[in-house]
Backbone bond lengths (Angstrom), bond angles and torsions (degrees), N, CA, C in turn:
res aa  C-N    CA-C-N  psi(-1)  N-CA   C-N-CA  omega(-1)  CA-C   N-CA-C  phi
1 X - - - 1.457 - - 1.525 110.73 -
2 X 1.724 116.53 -42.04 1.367 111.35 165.60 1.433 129.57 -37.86
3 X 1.545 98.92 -50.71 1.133 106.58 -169.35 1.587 129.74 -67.40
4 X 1.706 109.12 -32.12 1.086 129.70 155.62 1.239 117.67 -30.57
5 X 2.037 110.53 -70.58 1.498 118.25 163.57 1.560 117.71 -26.25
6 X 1.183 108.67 -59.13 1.502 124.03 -158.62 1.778 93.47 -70.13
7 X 0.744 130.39 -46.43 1.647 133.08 -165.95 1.576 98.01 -86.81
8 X 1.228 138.89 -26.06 1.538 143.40 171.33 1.921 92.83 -78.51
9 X 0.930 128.37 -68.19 1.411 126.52 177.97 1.745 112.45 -43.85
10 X 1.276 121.14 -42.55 1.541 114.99 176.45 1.221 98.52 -74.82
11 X 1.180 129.02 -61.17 1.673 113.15 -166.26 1.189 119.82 -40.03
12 X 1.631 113.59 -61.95 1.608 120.62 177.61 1.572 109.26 -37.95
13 X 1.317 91.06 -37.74 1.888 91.08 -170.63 1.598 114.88 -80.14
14 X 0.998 115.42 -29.86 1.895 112.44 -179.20 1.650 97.06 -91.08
15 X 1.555 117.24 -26.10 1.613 101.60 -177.22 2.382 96.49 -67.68
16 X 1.082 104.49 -27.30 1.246 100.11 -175.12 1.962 106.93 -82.19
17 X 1.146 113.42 2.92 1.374 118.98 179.88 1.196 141.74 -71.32
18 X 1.720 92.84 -16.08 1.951 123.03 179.00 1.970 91.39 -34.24
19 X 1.437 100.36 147.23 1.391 91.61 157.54 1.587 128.06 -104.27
20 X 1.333 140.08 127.50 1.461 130.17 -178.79 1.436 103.79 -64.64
21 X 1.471 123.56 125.18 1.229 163.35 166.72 1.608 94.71 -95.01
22 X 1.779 94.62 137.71 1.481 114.07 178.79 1.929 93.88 -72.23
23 X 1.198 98.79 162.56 1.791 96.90 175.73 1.936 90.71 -131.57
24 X 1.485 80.11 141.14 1.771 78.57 167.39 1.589 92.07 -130.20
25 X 1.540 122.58 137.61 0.902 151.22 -173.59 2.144 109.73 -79.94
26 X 1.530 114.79 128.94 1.412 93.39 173.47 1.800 114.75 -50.35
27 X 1.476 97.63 -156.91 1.877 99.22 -159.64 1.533 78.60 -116.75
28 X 1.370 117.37 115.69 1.743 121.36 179.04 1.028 97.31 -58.88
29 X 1.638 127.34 -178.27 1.416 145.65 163.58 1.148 124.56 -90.77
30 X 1.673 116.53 -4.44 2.074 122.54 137.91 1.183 110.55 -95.52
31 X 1.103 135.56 22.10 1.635 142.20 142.33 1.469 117.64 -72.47
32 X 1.794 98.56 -52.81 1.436 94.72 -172.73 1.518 115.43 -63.56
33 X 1.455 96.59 -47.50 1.351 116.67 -163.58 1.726 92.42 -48.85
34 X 1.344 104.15 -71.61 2.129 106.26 -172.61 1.116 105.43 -45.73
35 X 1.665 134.75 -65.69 1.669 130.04 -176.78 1.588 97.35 9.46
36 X 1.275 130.93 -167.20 1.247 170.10 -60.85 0.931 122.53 51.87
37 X 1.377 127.54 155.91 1.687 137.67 152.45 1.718 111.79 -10.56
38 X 1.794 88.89 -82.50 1.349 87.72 178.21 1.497 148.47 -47.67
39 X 1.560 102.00 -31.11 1.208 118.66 174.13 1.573 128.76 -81.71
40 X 1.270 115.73 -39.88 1.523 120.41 133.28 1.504 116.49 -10.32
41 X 1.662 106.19 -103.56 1.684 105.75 168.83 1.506 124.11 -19.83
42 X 1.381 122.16 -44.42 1.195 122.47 -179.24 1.990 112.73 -69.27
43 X 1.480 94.77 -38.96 1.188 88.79 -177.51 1.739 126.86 -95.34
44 X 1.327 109.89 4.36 1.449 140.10 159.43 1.820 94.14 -71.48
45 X 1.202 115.31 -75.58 2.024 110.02 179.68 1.423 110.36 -46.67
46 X 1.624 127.72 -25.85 1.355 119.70 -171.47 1.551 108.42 -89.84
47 X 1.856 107.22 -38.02 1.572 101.45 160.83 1.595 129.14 -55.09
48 X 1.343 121.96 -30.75 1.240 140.38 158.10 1.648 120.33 -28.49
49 X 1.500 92.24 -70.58 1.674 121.59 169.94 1.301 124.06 -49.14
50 X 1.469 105.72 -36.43 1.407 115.58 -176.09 2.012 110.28 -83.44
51 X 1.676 113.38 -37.32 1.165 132.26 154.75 1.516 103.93 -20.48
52 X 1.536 102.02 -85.75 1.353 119.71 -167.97 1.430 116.46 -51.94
53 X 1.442 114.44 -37.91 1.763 113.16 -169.90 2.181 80.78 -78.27
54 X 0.863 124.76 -59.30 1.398 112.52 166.93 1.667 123.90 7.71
55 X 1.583 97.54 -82.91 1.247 128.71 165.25 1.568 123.19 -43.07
56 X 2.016 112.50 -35.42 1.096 107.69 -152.91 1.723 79.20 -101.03
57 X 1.648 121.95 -25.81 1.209 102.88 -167.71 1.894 115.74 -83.63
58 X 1.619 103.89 -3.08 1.425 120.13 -164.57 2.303 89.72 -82.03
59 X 0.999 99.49 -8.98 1.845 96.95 173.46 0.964 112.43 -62.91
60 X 1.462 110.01 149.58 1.505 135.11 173.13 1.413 121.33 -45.45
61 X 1.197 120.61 90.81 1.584 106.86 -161.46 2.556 91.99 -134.22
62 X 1.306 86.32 178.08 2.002 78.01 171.48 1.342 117.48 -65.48
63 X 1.430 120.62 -27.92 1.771 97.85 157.23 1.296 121.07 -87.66
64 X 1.085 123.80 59.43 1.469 136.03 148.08 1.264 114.90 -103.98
65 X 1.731 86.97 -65.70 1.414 89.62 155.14 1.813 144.11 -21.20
66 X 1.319 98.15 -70.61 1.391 99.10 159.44 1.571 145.04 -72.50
67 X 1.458 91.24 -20.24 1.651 99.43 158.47 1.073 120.17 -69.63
68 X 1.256 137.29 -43.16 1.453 152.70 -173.81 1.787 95.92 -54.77
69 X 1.839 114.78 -48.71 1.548 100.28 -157.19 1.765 86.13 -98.24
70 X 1.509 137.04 0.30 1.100 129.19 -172.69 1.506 109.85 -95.25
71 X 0.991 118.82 -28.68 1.613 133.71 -171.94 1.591 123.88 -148.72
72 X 1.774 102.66 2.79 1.558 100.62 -168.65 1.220 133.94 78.00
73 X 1.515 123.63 12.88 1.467 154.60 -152.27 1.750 103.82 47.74
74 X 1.066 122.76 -4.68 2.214 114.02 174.68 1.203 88.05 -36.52
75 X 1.167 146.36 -91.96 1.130 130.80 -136.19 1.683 128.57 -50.02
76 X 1.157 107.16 -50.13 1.649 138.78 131.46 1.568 96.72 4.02
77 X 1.135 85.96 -91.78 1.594 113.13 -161.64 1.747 122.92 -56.66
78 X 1.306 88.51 -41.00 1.774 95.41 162.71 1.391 108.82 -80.89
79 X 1.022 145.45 -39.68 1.501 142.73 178.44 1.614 105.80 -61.03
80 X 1.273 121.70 -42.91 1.216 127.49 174.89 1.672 118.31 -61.38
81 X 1.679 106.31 -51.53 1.673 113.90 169.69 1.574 109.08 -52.01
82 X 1.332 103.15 -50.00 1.812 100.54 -152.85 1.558 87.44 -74.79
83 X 1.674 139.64 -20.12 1.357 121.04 172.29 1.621 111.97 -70.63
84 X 1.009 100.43 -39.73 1.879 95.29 175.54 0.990 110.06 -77.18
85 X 1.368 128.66 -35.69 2.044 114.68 174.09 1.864 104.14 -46.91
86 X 1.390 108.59 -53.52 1.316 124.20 -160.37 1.443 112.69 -61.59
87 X 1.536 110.23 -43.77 1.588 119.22 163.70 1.716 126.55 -79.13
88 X 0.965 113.44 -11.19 1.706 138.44 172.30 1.589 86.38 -74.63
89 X 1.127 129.50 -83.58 1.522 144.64 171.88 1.501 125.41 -19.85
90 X 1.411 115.49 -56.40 1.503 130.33 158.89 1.804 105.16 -50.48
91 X 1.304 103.69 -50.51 1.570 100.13 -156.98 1.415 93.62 -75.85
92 X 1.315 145.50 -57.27 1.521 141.85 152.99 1.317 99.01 10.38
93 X 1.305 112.57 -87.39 1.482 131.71 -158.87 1.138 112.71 -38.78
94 X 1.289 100.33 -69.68 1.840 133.32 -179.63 1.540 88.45 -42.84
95 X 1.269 127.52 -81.97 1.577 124.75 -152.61 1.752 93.12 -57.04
96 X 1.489 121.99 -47.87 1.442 108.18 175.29 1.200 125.11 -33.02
97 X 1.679 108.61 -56.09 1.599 125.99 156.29 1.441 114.04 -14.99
98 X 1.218 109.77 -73.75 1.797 126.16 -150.54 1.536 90.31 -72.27
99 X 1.115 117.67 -52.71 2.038 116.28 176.97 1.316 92.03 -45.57
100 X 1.241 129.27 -65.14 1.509 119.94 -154.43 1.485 117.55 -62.94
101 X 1.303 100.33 -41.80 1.774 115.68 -174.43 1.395 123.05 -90.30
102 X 1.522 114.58 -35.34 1.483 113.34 -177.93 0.992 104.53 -89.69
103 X 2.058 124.11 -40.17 1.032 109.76 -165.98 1.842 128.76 -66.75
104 X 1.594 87.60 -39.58 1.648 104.30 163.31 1.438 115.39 -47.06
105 X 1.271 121.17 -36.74 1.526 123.69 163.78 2.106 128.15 -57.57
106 X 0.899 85.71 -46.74 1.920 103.84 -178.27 1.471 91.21 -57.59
């Protein structure tokens, strides 16, 4: 019966182990349209930012740990991809942005 306990207590705990990944959202079409120059750049450094906390939150920490023995870290690991596809994606845009808008400007 302990053991039961003990094996009902890990599960709950590594199914709750996913790690939250920053999400960056594509660049809507009242994004593009408002941008400016300036605001672009700003939001090219914030996609950047979001990259990096990515990176800093994808570290070895105890929910790895528990993802790893709850699911083998997949879960982990796809939450982690689909945040960098998603922020890889924004910044695309955005730099498309800045060619279109700043450069036409210079």
């Amino acid at each position: 019966m302990r053991l039961k306990i003990v094996c009902c207590s890990f599960l709950l705990l590594s199914a709750c182990a996913t790690k939250q990944y920053p999400q960056a959202p594509l660049v809507s079409a009242e994004e593009s349209a408002a941008f400016d120059c300036q605001s672009i750049k700003v939001e090219i450094a914030k996609t950047r930012s979001i990259q990096s906390e990515i990176d800093r939150t994808g570290e070895f920490d105890g929910k790895t740990v528990l993802g790893v023995l709850g699911d083998f870290g997949i879960g982990n690991g796809i939450a982690k991809s689909e945040a960098r596809q998603k922020a890889s994606n924004r910044l695309t845009q955005l730099q498309a942005l800045e060619t279109a808008k700043c450069l036409s400007q210079g």
